[in-house]
N, C-alpha and C positions, 0 to 999 in steps of 0.2 A: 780583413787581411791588411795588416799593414808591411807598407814597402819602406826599404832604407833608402839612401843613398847612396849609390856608386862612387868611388874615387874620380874629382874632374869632371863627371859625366853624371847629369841629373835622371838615371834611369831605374823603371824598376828592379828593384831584388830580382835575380832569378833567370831573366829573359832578354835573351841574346838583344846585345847592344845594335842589331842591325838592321830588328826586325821593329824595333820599338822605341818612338823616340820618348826626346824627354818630359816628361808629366810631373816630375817631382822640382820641387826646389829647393837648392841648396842652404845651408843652415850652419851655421858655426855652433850649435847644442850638441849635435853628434858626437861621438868619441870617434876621435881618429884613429879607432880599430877597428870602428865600423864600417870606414872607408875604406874601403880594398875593394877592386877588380875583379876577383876571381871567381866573386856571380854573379856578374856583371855577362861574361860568358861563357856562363853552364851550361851547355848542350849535351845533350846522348846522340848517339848513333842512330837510333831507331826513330831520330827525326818528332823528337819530345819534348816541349820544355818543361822544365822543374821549376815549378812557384814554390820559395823554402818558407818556411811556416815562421812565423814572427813575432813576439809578444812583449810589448815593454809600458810600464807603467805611462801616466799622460804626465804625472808629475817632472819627467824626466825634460818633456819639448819643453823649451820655451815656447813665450806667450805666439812670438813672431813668425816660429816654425811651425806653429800650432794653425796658423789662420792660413798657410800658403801650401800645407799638407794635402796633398789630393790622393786618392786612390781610382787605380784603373789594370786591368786585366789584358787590355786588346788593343791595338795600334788606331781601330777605328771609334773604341768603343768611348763615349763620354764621359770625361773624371767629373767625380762627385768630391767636394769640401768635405773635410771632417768635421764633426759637428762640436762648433767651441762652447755649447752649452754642456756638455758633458761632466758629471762631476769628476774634480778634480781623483780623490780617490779609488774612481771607476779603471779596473785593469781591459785592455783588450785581450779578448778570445785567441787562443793559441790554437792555431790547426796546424797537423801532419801535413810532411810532404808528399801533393798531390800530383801528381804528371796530367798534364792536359796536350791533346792531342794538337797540332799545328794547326790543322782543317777544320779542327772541330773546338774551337775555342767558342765559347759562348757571348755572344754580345753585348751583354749587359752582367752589372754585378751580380751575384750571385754566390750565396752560401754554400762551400766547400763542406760535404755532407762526412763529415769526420770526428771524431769524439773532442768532447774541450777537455783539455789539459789546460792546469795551474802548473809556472816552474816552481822548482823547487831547490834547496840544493844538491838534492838529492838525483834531482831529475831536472838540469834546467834547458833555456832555451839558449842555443846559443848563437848568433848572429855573427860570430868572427870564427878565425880560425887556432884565436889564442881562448883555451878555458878560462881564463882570470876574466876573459871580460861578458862572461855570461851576464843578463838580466834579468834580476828578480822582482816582480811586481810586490807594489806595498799595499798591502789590502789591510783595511781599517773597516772592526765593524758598529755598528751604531748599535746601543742600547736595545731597539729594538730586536734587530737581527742577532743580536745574543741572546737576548733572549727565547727568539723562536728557534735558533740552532742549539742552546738549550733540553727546550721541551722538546722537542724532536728525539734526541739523543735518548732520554730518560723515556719518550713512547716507545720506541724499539728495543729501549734495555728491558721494558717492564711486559711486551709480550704482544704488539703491536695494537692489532685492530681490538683483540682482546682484553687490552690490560687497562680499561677503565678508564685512561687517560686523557685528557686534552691534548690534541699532537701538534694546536700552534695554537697562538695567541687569541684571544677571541678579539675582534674586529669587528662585527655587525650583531645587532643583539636587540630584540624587542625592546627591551628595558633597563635601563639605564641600574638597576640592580644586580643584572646578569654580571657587568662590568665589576663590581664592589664584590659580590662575591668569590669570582674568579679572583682577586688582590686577594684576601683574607682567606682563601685556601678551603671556603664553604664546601660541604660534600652538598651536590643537589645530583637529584636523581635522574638522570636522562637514561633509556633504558637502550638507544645506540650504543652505549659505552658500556655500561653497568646491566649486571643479570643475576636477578634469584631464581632461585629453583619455583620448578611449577609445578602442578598437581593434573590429575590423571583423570580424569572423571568417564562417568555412563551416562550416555544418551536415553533418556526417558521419555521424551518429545516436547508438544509443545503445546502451552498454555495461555489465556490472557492474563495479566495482572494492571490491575489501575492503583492508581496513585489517588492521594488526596483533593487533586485539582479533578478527578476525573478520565485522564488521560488512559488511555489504553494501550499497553505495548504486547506485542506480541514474544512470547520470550520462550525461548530451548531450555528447559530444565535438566541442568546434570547434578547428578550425583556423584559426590565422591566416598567410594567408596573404601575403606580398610586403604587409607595411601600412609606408606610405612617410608622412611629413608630404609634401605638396604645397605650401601655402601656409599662409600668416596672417595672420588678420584682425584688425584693433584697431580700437580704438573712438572714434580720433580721425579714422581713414579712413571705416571703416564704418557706425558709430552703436554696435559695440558688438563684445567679444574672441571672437575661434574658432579653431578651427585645421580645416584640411581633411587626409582621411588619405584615400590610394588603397588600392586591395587586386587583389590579383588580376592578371590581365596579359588584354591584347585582342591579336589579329592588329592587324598596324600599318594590312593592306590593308583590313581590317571597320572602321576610324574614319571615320566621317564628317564631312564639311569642318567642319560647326560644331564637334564636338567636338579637332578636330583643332587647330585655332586653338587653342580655350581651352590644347590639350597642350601645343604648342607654344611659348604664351606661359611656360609654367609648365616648359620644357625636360624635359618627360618623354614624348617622343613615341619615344624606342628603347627605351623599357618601359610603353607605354603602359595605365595601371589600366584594372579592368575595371569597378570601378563606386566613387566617389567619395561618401566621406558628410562630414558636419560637424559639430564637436562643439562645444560652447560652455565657455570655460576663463573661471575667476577670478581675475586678476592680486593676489598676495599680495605685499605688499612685504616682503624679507629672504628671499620663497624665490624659484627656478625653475623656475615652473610653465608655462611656451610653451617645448615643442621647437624646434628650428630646421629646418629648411627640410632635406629629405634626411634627417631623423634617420628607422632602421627600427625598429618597435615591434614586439617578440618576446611572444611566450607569459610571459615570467617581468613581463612589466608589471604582472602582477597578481600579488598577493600569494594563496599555497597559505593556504585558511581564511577569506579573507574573501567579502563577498558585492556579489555583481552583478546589476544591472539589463538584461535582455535583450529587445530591441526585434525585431520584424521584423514582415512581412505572414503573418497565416496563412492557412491552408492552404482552396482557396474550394470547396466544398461544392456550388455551385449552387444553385435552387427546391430547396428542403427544406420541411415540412410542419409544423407548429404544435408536434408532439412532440420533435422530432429539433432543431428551431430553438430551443425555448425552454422544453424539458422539461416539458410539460404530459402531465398522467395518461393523459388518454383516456379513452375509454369502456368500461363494462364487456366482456369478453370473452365473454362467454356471454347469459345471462338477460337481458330485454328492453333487447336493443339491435338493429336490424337496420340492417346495412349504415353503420354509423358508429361504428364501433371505433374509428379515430383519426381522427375528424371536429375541426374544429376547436371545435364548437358555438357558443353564440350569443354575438354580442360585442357588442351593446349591449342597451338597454332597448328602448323602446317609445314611443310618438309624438312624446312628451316624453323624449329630446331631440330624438328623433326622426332622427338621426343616430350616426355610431362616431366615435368621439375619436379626438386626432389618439396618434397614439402606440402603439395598441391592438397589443397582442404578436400577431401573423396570420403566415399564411405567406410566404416569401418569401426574397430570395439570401441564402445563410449563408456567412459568411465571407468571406478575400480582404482581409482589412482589418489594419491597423497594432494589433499586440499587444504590451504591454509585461511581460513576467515581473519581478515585485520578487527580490528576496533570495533570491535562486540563490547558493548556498553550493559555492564552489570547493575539488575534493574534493583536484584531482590535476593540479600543470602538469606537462609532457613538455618540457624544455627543447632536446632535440635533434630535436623533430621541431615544437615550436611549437606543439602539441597544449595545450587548456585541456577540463576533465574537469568539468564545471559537473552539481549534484546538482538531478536533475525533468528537464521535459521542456522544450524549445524550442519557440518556438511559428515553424511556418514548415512547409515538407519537407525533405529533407535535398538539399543541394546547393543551397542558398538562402544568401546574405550575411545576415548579422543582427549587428545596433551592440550592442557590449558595453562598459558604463560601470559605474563603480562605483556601491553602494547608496544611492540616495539616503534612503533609514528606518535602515537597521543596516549600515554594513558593517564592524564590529568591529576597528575600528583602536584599539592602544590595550589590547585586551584578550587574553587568553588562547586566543583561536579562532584568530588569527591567526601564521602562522608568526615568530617572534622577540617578539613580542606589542611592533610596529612601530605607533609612535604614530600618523607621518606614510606615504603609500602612496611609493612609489619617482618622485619630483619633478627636471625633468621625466618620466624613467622610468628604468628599471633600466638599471645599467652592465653593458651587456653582454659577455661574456668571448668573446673567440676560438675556433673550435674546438667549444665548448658548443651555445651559442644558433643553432639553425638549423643544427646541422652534418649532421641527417640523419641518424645513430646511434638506435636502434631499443634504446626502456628500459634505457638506459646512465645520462643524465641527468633520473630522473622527481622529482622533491618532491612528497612527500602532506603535507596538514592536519594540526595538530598531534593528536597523539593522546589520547585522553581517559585521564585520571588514572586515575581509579576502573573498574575490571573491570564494563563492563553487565552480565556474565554470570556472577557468582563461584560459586564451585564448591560445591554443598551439603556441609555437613557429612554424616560416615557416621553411620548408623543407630546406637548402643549394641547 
């Protein structure tokens, strides 16, 4: 808050000249229209004073007014200097007029919790009682700050969280290429920002498969079965980009009329899917990222090495019991416990609160619910049978659909994990070859992950 000065009388803006002595000091920079009396002693009835809200560029004080400027609120309360290191082009905070109670004024400084206003001239502040002498702060922005006000501008024209973009300069970066990139306008794939469509797969279960060096990984085998694009959505129709993928196939006689419609509209009622998900894509200008309509998404969509996000319902449990739901100890199994080994024990206090909170880990149906697995590291695609060989477990049972998207934290594009150490993932998706993709050939067409450099297991030297 900054205070002017009174006409004669070095007192703050606002607050009665009787109650408040003087803190400010006088200064020949002010406009002497500044200088006026008249809130000097602004009082209300109701026993209030009015602190009037203030804002004026720093460029305006002199150097001399600048070092002798103090601000203070309260007759007892300690002024504080204004601080002469401040840039120059720096404007003060404008707040509304706040009434503070006579008894209840606060002791110490203290931020007036009110919205900041910039004047304008539209809207300015004004500190006399003639309008000519409003003041306008000069705000000067540096190269930086244009540019982040900027990008800013263009993130929210383009669709915000969605729209692929950078929403401010980059600033801290592993690599010093991250930097040169961003200059030269490089597309690189972060999948925060940026999203392709993803593929549908079946739960088959789960297998081991080794690598060259030996190593053994434990891997969920999906199938993807018959995944067709169906339609597409954009964002001038919709509110916003997606594409839909079928999978599977129905008896045409098991459709039901509503479902049957939506097929028909969509001309796939002589292969009708058996169950339809949707994925949300981010239109990149200079690439290919929306399939068209009819295009079949194979097992090689995905890059052998990178990693995937695996969604589905698992697997429902039923009334499960306090241990088994939410991995609590239990009770001793022997010495003084009787008959409550896996009791739940006691879940609140006592009169006070005299109730259980809401939330309270109890017994109750486990499972059956929508699970997402992060960074499932693709061990092994099967391009002849459409098989994808994903390392952990699926959350789901086997013979269950589950949406497989790529990593949205790591999926190692770009790096050495991935087969060809492939910047961008296969846009809209992989060119599929004749014969290969889906032809049904049984480990003819398999691609593993690239293989690690270094021997996990080198071989000891012999004894002398």
């Amino acid at each position: 808050m900054l205070a002017a000065v009174a006409s004669g009388r070095s007192r703050l803006v606002g607050v009665s000249s009787r109650r408040t002595p003087g803190i400010l000091s006088s200064c020949n920079s002010i406009p002497p229209s500044l200088l006026n009396s008249d809130y000097s002693n602004d009082t209300t009835s109701s026993g209030y004073h009015t602190i009037a809200a203030a804002s004026m560029s720093i460029t305006s004080l002199s150097s001399s007014f600048r070092n002798t400027l103090q601000i203070g609120i309260a007759p007892h309360t300690p002024t504080y200097p204004l601080d002469t290191n401040m840039n120059v082009n720096t404007t003060l905070r404008s707040f509304a007029t706040k009434k503070i109670p006579r008894r209840k004024r606060p002791r110490k400084i203290a931020r007036l919790r009110t919205p900041f206003r910039i004047p304008t001239p539209a809207n300015p502040v004004i500190l006399s009682r003639y309008p000519e002498d409003a003041i306008y702060p000069t705000i000067t922005e540096t190269p930086d700050e244009e540019l982040a006000r900027t990008m800013l501008a263009r993130w929210k024209e383009a669709g915000g969280a969605h729209s692929g973009m950078r929403k401010r300069p980059l600033k801290v970066a592993h690599t010093f290429e991250a930097f040169e990139e961003e200059k030269e306008g490089k597309i690189v794939w972060a999948q925060q920002r940026r999203k392709r469509v993803g593929a549908i797969g079946l739960k088959l279960g789960m297998i081991p498969v080794w690598d060259d060096w030996g190593i053994r990984y434990g891997c969920t085998v999906l199938h993807l079965d018959s995944n067709v694009v169906l339609s597409i959505k954009t964002k001038a129709v919709d509110g916003y980009d997606a594409v839909r993928v079928g999978a599977g196939e129905y008896k045409a006689k098991n459709v039901n009329k509503p479902l049957r419609g939506i097929y028909e509209s969509w001309g796939v009622m002589d292969h009708p899917p058996y169950v339809v998900k949707e994925f949300r894509v981010t239109p990149i200008e200079g690439l290919d990222v929306v399939p068209p309509v009819g295009t079949v998404i194979h097992a090689r969509h995905f890059v052998p090495g990178q990693a995937v996000d695996v969604a589905s319902t698992s697997k429902g449990k039923g009334f499960q019991g306090a241990m088994k739901r939410h991995n609590f100890k239990g009770m001793p199994a022997s010495h003084g416990v009787s008959k409550s080994h896996r009791a739940l024990g006691s879940t609140g206090q006592c009169q006070d609160p005299g109730r259980v909170f809401k939330g309270k880990k109890m017994a109750g149906r486990m499972g059956g619910k929508r699970v997402t697995t992060q960074n499932m590291r693709i061990i092994k695609v099967d391009r002849g049978q459409n098989l994808i060989y994903v390392l952990g477990a699926v959350p789901g049972p086997p013979g269950r659909f589950v949406e497989i998207r790529d990593a949205v934290k790591r999926p190692f594009f770009g790096t050495a994990k991935v087969e060809g150490a492939v910047e961008l993932p296969p846009l809209p998706t992989f060119a599929y070859e004749e014969g290969i993709d889906g032809c049904g050939k049984i480990g003819d067409f398999e691609v593993m992950k690239p293989l690690e450099e270094k021997d996990p297991m080198p071989e000891e030297p012999e004894a002398a």
